[in-house]
C-alpha positions as CSV (number, residue, x, y, z in Angstrom):
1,X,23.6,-3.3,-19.6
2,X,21.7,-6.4,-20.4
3,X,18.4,-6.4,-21.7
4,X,16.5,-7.9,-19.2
5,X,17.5,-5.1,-16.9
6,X,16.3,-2.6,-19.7
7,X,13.2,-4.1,-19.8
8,X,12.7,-3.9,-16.0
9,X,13.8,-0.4,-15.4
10,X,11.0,0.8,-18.4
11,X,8.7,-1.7,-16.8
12,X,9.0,-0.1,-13.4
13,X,8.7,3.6,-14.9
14,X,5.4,2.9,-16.6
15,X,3.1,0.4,-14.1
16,X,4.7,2.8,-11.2
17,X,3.6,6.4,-12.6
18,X,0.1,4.4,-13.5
19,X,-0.3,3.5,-10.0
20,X,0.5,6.6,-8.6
21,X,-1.9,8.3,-10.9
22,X,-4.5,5.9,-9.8
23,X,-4.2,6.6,-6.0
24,X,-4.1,10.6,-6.8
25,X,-7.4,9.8,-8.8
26,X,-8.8,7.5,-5.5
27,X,-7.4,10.8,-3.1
28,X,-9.5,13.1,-5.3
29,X,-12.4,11.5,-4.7
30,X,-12.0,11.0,-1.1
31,X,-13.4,13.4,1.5
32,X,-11.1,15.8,2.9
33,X,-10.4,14.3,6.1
34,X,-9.1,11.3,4.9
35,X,-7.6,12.5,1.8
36,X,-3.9,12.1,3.9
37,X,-4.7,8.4,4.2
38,X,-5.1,7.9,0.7
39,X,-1.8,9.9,-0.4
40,X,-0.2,8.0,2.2
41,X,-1.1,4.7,0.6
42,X,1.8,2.4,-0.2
43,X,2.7,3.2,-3.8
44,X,6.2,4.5,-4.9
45,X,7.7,1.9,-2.4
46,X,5.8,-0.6,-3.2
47,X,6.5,-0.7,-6.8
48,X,10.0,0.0,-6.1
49,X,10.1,-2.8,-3.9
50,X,8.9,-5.2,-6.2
51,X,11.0,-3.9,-9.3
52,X,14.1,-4.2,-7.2
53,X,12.9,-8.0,-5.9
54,X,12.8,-8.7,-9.3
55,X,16.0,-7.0,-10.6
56,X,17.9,-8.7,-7.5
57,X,16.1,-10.6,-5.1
58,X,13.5,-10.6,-2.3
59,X,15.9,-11.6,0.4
60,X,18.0,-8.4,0.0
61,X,15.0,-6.0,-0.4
62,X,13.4,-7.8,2.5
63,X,17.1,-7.2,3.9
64,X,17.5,-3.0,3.8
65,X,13.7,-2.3,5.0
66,X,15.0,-1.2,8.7
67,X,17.2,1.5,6.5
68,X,14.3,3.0,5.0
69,X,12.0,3.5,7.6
70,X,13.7,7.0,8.9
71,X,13.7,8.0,5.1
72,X,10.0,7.2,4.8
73,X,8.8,9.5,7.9
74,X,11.3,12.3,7.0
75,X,8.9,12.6,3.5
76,X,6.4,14.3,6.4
77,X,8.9,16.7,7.2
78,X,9.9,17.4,3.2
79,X,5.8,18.6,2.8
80,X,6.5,20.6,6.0
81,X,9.0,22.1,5.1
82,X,8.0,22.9,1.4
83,X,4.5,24.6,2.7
84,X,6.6,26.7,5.5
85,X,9.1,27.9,3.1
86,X,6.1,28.7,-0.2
87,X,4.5,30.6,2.9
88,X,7.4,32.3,3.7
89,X,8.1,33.3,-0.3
90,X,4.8,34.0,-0.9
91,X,5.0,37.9,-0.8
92,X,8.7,38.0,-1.1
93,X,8.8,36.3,-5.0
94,X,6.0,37.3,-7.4
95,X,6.9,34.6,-9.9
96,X,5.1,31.3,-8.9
97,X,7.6,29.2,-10.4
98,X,10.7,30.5,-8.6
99,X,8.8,29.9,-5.8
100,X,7.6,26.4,-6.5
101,X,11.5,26.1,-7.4
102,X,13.2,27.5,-4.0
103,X,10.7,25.9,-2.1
104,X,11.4,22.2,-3.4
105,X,14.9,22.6,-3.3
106,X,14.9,23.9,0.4
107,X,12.8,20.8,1.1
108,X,14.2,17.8,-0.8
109,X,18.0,19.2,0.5
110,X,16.0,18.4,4.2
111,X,15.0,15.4,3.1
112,X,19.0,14.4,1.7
113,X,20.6,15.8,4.3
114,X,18.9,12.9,6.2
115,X,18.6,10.2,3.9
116,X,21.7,9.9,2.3
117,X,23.8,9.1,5.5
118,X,21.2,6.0,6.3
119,X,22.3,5.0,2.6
120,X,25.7,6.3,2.8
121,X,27.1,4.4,6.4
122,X,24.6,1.4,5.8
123,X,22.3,2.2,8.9
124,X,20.0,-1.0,8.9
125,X,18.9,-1.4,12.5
126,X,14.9,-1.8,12.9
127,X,15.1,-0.9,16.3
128,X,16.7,2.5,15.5
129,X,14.1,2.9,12.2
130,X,11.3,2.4,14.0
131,X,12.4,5.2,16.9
132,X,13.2,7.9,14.3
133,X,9.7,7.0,13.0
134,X,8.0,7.5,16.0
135,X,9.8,10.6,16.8
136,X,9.5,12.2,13.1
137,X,5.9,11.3,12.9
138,X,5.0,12.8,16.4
139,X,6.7,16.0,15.4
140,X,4.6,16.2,12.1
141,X,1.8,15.5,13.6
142,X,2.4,18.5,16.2
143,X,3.1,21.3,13.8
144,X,0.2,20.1,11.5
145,X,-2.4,20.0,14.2
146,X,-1.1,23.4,15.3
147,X,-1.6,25.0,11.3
148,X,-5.2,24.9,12.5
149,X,-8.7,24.1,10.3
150,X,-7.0,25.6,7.2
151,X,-9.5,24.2,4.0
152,X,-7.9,22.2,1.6
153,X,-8.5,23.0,-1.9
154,X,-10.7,20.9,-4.5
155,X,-8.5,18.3,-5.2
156,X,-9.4,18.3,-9.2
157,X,-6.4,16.9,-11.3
158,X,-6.6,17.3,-15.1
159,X,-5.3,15.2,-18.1
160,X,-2.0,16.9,-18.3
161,X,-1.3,17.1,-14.0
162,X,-2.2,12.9,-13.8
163,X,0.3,12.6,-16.7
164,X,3.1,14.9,-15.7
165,X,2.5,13.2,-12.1
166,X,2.6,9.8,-13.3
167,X,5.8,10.6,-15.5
168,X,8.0,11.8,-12.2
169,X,7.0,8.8,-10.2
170,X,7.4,6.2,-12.9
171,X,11.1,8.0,-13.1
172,X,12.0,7.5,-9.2
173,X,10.6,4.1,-9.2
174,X,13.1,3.8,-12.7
175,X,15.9,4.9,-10.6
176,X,15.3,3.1,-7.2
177,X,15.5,-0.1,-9.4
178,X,19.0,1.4,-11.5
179,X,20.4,2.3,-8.1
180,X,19.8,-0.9,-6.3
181,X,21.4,-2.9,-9.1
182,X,24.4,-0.9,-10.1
183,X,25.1,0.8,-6.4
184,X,23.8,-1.3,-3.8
185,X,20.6,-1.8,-2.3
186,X,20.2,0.4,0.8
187,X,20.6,3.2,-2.5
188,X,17.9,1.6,-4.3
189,X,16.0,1.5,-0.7
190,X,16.2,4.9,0.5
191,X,15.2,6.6,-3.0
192,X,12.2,4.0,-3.1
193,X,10.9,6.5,-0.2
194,X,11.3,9.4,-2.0
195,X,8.6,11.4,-1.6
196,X,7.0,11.4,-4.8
197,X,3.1,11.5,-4.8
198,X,3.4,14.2,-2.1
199,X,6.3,16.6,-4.5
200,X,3.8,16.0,-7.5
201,X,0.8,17.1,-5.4
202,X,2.2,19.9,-3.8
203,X,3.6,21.5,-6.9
204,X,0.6,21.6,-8.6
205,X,-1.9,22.9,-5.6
206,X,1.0,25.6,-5.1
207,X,0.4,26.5,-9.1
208,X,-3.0,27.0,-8.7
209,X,-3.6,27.8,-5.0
210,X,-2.0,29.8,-2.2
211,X,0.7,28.3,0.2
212,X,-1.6,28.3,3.1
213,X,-3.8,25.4,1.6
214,X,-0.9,23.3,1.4
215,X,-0.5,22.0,5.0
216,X,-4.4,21.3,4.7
217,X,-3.8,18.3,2.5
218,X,-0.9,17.0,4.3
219,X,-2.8,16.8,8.1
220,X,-3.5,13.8,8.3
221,X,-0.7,12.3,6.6
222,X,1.2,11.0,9.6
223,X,-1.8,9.2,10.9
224,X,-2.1,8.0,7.4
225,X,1.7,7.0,7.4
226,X,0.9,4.5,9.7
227,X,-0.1,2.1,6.9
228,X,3.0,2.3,5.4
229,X,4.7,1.6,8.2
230,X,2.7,-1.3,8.1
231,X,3.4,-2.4,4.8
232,X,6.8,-1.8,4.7
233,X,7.6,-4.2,8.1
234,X,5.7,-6.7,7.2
235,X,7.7,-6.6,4.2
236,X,10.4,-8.1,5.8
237,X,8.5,-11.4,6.9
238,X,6.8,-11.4,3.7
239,X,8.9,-11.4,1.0
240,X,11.5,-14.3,2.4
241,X,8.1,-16.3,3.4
242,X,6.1,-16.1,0.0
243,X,8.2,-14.3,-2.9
244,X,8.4,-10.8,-3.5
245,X,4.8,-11.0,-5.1
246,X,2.5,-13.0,-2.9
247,X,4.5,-11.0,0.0
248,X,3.8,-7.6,-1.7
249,X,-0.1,-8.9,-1.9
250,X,0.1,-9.9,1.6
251,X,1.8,-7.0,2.9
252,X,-0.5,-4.3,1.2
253,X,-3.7,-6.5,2.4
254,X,-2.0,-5.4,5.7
255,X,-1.8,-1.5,4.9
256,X,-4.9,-1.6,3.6
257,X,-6.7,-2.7,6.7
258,X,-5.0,-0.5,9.0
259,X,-6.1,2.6,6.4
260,X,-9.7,0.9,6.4
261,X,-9.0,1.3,10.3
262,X,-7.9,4.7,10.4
263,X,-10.9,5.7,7.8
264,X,-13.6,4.4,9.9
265,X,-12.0,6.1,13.3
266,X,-11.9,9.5,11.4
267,X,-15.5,9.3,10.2
């Protein structure tokens, strides 16, 4: 493994957990109605986007974003599934971390069991990725409307929960780039959607807080997805255009707007 390729995998695991750190910090501060806007925000994909630009080019990351788009709006139904199932253990398991444990298992297996077949057979049609989308995200949206005005919890993050957070995104955004060099990269594309900042944020408000606040924090997440979406097509135009970096700039000026958008409507 040369060193250059070293150097970019331990790049990629420490500026991506920083950033992820720094939107949980942003989501903390924001008032709970658009909280799912800011965890939303473009961040374990876009580092991982950029990282595997760099690692192999902008043309082929620009060239597998149709295969990720299914993979990015199943991460809604991962935080679905992992509130429904800590709900369902919560008086069946008195141990809190068995039931952090089942619970993530049962979800990221939902989220595989759809993901890997995009990566596996090479499904790369934007036409297809943006109709799973659609659907995906409508169907979130339904059974999170339907959980009702449930109140989120205070979302307070200490020293150790921003570190421990930033560690296990800087890791996926580590693999995303080892994956799309040494496998191929619709691999390196579909765990760039990995849901990251919504695993680290629902493990710890299901230490500390009952199951039923969990669906609270994720409500408005598929309006918020929205500016992903955004970022993540215009990707494709971007990064051939301008480079992988003035393309990332340009593309997250995009998904920016549209959550300054969606921000504005809510309030």
């Amino acid at each position: 493994m040369h060193t250059l390729f070293i150097i970019q995998i331990i790049t990629a695991f420490i500026v991506g957990g920083a950033f992820i750190a720094l939107l949980s910090l942003i989501a903390e501060k924001a008032p709970q109605k658009t909280a799912g806007i800011f965890l939303t925000l473009p961040s374990t994909v876009m580092i991982s986007f950029v990282f595997m630009s760099w690692a192999t080019s902008a043309e082929s990351t620009a060239a597998i974003v149709p295969s990720t788009l299914i993979p990015m709006a199943t991460s809604m139904i991962f935080g679905i599934t992992y509130g429904k199932m800590a709900a369902t253990l919560e008086n069946k398991i008195q141990s809190k971390a068995k039931q952090i444990l089942i619970s993530y298992l049962v979800a990221i297996s939902t989220w595989l069991v759809i993901a890997i077949p995009i990566a596996t057979y090479q499904i790369n049609n934007l036409a297809l990725g943006l109709t799973g989308w659609i659907l995906i995200t409508i169907i979130a949206h339904l059974i999170l409307k339907n959980t009702g005005n449930l109140k989120a919890p205070s979302r307070k993050y200490s020293i150790p929960q921003i570190m421990g957070r930033s560690i296990f995104a800087g890791t996926i955004v580590g693999l995303t780039v080892l994956l799309a060099k040494l496998v191929n990269p619709f691999w390196g594309g579909i765990f760039a959607m990995f849901p990251a900042a919504f695993s680290s944020s629902l493990i710890i408000f299901h230490w500390y807080y009952k199951p039923s606040t969990l669906l609270a924090i994720l409500q408005k997440a598929p309006l918020g997805s929205l500016g992903m979406l955004i970022f993540t097509t215009s990707v494709i135009f971007t990064f051939p255009k301008f480079g992988f970096i003035a393309g990332t700039i340009a593309s997250y000026l995009l998904s920016l707007a549209t959550a300054g958008i969606l921000i504005k409507l809510l309030k």
